[in-house]
C-alpha positions, 0 to 999 in steps of 0.5 A: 949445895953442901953437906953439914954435920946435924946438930947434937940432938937432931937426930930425927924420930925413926933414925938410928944414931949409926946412920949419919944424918946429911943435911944439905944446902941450897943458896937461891939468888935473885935478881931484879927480872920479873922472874923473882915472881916465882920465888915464893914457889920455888922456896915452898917446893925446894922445902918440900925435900927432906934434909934440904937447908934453903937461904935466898940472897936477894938483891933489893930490884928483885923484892919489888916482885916477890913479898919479902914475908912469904919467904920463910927462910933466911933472907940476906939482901945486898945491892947488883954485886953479891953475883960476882962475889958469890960465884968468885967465892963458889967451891968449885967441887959443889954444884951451882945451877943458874937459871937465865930469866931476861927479854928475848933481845937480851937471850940474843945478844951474843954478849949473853952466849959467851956468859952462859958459856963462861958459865958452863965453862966452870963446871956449872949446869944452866937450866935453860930458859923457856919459850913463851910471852913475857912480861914485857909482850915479847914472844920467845926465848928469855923466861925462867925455867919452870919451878918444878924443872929447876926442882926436879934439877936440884932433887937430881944432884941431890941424888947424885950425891947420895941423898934420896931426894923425897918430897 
């Protein structure tokens, strides 16, 4: 998340010109996991947060979960390797939250601890997965976060920084 300048005539009804306003935001990404079913819900949530800009990078697996017009922002679509891209072109002094959604064999594959921890490793907050049946009749650890977990995460850095984070 990053702050940008308000455009010219901006400011809001109720806001003093002397008080500078922060508009802050946010880059969803999303992968091909069924998870991507929740997207729809995240955005709404995420819109509810005065001052947040949201976009979502997609990859095209992750559209055949989620309808592509019940997003209201900007969607910008790419094949597998937006991950790397992204996260190698990441400003290191802003936050970046990543939310592991997978099956319980892959949560316990020890290649997937040494990536979370290379993850954490670079300053980023993992929002761990949850304990519960998956999609694929699997019992255990591998589900997404819930929505309001990773909003609640987001609206915390949020505060962090300095923004009241009122929905």
């Amino acid at each position: 998340m990053e702050p940008s300048s308000p455009p010219d005539p901006g400011i809001p009804a109720g806001r003093s010109s002397s008080v500078p306003q922060r508009n802050y935001r946010v880059l969803v990404g999303v992968t091909g996991s069924v998870a991507a079913l929740k997207l729809p819900l995240l955005i709404a949530e995420l819109l509810k947060i005065t001052e947040l800009e949201v976009k979502v990078v997609t990859t095209e697996r992750a559209k055949h979960f989620y309808n592509v017009q019940e997003i209201p922002v900007t969607l910008y679509s790419d094949e597998d390797e937006w991950k790397t891209c992204v996260i190698r072109a990441w400003d290191l002094s802003k936050p970046l939250l990543f939310c592991p959604a997978m099956n319980t064999a892959m949560w316990e594959h020890p290649i997937t601890a040494r990536h979370v921890e290379q993850l954490k490793g670079f300053g980023y907050t993992e929002i761990p997965c949850v304990v519960k049946k998956l999609v694929c009749g699997d019992e255990g650890r591998g589900a997404m976060a819930e929505v309001w977990t990773i909003v609640e995460s987001v609206k915390r850095i949020l505060e962090e920084r300095g923004l009241p984070a009122q929905s």
